[in-house]
C-alpha positions as CSV (number, residue, x, y, z in Angstrom):
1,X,0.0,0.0,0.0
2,X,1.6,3.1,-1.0
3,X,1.1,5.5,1.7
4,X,3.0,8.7,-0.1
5,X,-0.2,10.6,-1.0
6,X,-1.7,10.4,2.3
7,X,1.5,11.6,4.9
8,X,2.1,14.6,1.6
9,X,-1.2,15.9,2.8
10,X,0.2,16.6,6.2
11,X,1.9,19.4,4.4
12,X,-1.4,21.1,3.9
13,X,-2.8,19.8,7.2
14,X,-0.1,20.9,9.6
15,X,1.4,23.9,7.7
16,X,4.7,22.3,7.4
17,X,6.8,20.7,4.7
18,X,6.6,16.9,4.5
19,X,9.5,15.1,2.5
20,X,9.9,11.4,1.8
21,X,13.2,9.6,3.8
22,X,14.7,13.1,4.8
23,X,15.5,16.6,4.4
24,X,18.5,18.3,2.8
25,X,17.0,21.7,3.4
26,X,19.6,22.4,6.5
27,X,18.0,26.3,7.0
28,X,14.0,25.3,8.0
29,X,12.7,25.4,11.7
30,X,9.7,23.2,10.5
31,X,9.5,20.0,8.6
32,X,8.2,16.0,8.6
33,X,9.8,13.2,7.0
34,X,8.6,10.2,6.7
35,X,10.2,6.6,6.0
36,X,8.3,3.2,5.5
37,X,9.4,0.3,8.2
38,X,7.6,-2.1,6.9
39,X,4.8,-3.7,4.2
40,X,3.1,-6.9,5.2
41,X,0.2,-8.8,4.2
42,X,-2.5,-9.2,6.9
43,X,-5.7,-10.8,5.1
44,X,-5.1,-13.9,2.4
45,X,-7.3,-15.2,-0.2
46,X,-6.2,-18.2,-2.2
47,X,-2.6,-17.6,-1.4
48,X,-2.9,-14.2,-2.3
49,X,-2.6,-10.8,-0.2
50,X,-6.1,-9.0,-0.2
51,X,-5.3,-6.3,2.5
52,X,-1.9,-5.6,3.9
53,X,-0.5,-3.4,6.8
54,X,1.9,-0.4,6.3
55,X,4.2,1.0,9.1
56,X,5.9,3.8,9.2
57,X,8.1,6.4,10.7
58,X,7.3,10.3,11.0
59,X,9.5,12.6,12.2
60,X,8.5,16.1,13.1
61,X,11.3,18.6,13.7
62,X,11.1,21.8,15.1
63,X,12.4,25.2,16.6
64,X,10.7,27.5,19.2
65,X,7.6,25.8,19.2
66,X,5.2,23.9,22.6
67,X,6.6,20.0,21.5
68,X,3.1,18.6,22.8
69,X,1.1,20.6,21.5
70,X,2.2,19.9,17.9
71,X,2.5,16.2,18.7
72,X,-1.0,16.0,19.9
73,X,-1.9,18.3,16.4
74,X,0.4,15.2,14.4
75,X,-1.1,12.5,16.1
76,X,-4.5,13.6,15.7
77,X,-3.7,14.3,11.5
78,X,-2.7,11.2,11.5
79,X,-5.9,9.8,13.3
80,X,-7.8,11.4,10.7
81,X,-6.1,10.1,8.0
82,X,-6.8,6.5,9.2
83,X,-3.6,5.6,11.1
84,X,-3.0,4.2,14.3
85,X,0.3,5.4,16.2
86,X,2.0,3.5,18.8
87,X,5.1,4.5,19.5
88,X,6.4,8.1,20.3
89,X,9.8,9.4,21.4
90,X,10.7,13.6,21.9
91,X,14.3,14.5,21.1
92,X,16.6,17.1,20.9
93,X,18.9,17.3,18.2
94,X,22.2,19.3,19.6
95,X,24.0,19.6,16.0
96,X,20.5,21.4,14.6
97,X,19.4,22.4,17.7
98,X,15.6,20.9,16.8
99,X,13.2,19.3,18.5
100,X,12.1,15.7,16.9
101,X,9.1,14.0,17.4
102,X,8.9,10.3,15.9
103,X,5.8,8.7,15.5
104,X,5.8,4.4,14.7
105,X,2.3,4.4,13.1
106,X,0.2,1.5,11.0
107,X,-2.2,2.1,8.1
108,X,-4.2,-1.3,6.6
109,X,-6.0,-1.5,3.3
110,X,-5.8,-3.0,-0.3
111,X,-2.2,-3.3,-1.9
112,X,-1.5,-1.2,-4.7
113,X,-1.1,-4.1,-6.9
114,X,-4.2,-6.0,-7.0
């Protein structure tokens, strides 16, 4: 299941620049990336995968901003956009001096190839 299209719109949804795998752009305060962890099939039907479960990685960084606040505002985009989170960590990167939020979150539904 190709999950792109869906953590893209948290661009529009948290007013932040979303990139796939990471972020080059060294000068931004704000930005998400995302990175897949895994794809795996969850229902079967004659030996082949009729829904499947996607789990990924967000990561939120930011400067000068209330970290819970815009984790609960993450979390619940993400809710909405049918994900379930699990897993949440707050760091502080010293070299960029950002904060970082990662979310471990799951998305089911129909793979993209049948």
């Amino acid at each position: 299941m190709n999950v792109n299209p869906l953590l893209m719109s948290l661009s529009e949804k948290m007013d932040v620049p979303v990139f796939p795998d990471f972020c080059d752009n060294t000068f931004l305060d704000r930005y998400i990336a995302f990175n897949y962890i895994s794809e795996k099939g969850a229902r079967f039907g004659d030996n082949i995968v009729i829904s499947e479960i996607t789990r990924v990685q967000v990561h939120y960084f930011m400067r000068d901003r209330s970290v819970q606040q815009e984790k609960r505002k993450l979390r619940q985009c993400l809710t909405e956009l049918g994900f379930k989170h699990s897993v949440g960590a707050e760091l502080y990167e010293e070299d960029t001096r950002l904060n970082h939020i990662v979310i471990i979150c799951e998305i089911s539904g129909k793979p993209d190839y049948i």
